[in-house]
BAKE-475339 format. One record per residue: residue in one letter; x, y, z of N, C-alpha, C in turn. Coordinates in Angstrom, 1 decimal. Example, Ala and Ser with C-alpha at 12.3 -4.5 7.8 and 13.67 -1.06 7.14 Angstrom:
// residues 2
REC  type     n.X     n.Y     n.Z    ca.X    ca.Y    ca.Z     c.X     c.Y     c.Z
REC     A    13.2    -5.7     7.8    12.3    -4.5     7.8    13.2    -3.3     7.8
REC     S    12.8    -2.2     7.1    13.7    -1.1     7.1    12.9     0.0     7.9
This chain:
// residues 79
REC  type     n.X     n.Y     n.Z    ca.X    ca.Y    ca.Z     c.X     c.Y     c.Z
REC     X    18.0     4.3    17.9    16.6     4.5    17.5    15.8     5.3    18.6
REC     X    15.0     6.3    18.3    14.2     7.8    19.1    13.0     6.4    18.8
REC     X    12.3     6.1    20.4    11.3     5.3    20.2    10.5     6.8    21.3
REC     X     9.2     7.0    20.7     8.5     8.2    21.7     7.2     6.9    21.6
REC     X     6.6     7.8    22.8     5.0     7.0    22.8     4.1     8.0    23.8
REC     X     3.3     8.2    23.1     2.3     9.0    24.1     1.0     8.0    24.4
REC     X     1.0     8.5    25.4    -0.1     7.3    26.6    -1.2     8.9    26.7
REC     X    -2.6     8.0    26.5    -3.3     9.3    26.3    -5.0     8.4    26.8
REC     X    -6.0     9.0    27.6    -6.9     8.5    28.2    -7.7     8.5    27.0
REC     X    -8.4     7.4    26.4    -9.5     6.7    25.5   -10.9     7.8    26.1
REC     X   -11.0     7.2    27.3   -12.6     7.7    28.1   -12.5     9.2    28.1
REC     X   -11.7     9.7    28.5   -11.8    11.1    28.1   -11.5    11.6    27.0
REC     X   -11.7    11.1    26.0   -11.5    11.4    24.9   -10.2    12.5    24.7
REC     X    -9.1    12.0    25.0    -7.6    12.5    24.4    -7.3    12.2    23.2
REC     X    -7.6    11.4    22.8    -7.2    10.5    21.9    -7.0    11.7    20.2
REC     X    -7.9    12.8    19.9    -7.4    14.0    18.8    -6.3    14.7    19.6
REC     X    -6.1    15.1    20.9    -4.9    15.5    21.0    -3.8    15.1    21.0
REC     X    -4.0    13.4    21.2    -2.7    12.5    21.4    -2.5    12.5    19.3
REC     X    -3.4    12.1    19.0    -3.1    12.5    17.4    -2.3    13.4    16.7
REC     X    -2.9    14.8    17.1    -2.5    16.4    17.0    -1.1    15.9    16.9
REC     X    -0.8    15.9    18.5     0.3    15.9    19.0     1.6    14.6    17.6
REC     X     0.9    13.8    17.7     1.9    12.8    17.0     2.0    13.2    15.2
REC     X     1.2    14.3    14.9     1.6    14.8    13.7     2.5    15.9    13.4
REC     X     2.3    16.2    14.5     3.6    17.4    14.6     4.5    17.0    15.2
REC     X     4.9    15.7    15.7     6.0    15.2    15.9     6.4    14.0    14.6
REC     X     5.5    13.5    13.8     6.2    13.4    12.4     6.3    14.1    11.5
REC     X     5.5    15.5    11.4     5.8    16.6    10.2     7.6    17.0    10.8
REC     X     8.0    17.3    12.3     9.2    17.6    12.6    10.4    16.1    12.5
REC     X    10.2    15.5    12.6    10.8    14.4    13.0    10.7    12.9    11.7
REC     X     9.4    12.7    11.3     9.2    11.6    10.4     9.9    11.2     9.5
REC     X    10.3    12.0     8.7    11.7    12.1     7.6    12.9    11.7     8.1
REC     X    13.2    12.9     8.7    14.7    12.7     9.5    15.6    11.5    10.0
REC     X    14.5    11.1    11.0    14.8     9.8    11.6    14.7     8.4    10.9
REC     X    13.6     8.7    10.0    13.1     7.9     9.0    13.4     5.7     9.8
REC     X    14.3     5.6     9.5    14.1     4.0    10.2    14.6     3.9    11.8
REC     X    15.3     5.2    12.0    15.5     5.0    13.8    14.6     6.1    14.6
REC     X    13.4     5.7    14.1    12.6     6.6    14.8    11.5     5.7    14.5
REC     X    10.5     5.9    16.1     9.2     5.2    16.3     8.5     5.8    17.1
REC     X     7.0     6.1    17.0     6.1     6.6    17.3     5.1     5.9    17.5
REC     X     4.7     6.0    18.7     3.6     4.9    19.1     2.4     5.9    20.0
REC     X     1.3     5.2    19.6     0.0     6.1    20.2    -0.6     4.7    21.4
REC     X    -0.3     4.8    22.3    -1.0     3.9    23.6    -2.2     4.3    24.4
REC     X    -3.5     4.2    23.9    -4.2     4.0    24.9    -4.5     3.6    26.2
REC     X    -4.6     4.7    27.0    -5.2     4.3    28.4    -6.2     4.9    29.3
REC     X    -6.4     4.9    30.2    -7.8     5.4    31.0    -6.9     6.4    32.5
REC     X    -8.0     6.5    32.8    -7.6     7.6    34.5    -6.9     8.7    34.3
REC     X    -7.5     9.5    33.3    -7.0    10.5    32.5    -5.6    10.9    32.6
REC     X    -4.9     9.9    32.2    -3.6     9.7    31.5    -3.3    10.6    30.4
REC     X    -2.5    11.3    30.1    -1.7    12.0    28.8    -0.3    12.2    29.3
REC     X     0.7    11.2    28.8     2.2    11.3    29.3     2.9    10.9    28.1
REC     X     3.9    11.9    27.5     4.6    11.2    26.5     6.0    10.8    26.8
REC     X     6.2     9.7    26.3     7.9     9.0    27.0     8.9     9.1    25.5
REC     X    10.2     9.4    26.0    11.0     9.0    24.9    11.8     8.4    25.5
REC     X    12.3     7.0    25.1    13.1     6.1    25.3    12.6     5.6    26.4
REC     X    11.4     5.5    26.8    10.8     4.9    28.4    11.2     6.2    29.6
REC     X    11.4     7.2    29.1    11.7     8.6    30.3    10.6     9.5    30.0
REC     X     9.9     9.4    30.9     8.4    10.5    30.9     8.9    12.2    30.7
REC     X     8.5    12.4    29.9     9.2    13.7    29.4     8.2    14.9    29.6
REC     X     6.9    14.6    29.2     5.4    15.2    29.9     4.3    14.5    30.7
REC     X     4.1    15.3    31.7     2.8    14.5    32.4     1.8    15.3    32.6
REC     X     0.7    15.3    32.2    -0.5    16.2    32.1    -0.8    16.3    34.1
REC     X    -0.7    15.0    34.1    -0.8    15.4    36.4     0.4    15.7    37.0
REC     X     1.2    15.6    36.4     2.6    16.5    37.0     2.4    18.3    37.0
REC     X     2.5    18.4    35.5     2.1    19.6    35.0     1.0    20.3    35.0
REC     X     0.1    19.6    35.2    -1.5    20.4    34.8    -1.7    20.8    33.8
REC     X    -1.6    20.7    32.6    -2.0    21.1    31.8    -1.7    20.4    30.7
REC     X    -2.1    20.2    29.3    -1.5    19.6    28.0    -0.1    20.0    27.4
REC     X     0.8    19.3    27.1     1.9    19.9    26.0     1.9    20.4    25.0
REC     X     3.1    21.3    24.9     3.2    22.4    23.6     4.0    21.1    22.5
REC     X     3.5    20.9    21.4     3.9    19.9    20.6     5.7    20.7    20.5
REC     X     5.5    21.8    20.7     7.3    22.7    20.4     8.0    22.0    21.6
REC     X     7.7    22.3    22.8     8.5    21.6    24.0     8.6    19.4    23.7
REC     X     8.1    19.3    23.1     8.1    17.6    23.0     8.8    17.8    21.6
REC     X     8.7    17.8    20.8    10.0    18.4    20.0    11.3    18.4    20.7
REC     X    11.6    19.5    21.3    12.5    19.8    21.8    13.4    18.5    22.5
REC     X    12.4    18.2    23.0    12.5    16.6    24.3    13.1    15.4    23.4
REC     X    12.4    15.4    22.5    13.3    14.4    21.8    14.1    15.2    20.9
REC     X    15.0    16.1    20.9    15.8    16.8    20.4    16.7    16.2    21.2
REC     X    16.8    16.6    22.2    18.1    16.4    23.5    17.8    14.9    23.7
């Protein structure tokens, strides 16, 4: 089972991008995987946006500077 979860800051209002993001990871993925696949949207603060697959941080908005391309997080849970 592909368990993803994007951790996305509430106060700074991420929370449409953490969305965005998790629609285009079920328009690519939601079918396919269908019962071994899970998508979780986690709220948190200290302007947090990190998405994990399988508990392995795969994007970090303070690592990287910048937001993810929904195509590269794709990709991430591809491999």
């Amino acid at each position: 089972m592909k368990n993803v979860t994007i951790k996305y800051c509430q106060p700074c209002g991420f929370m449409p991008r953490a969305m965005d993001l998790a629609k285009d990871v079920l328009q690519a993925y939601g079918m396919a995987y269908n019962k071994n696949f899970s998508l979780n949207l986690q709220p948190g603060d200290k302007g947090i946006f990190e998405v994990l697959v399988e508990d392995r941080v795969v994007f970090s908005k303070e690592k990287q500077g910048r937001y993810p391309d929904a195509r590269e997080i794709i990709e991430a849970i591809r491999e």
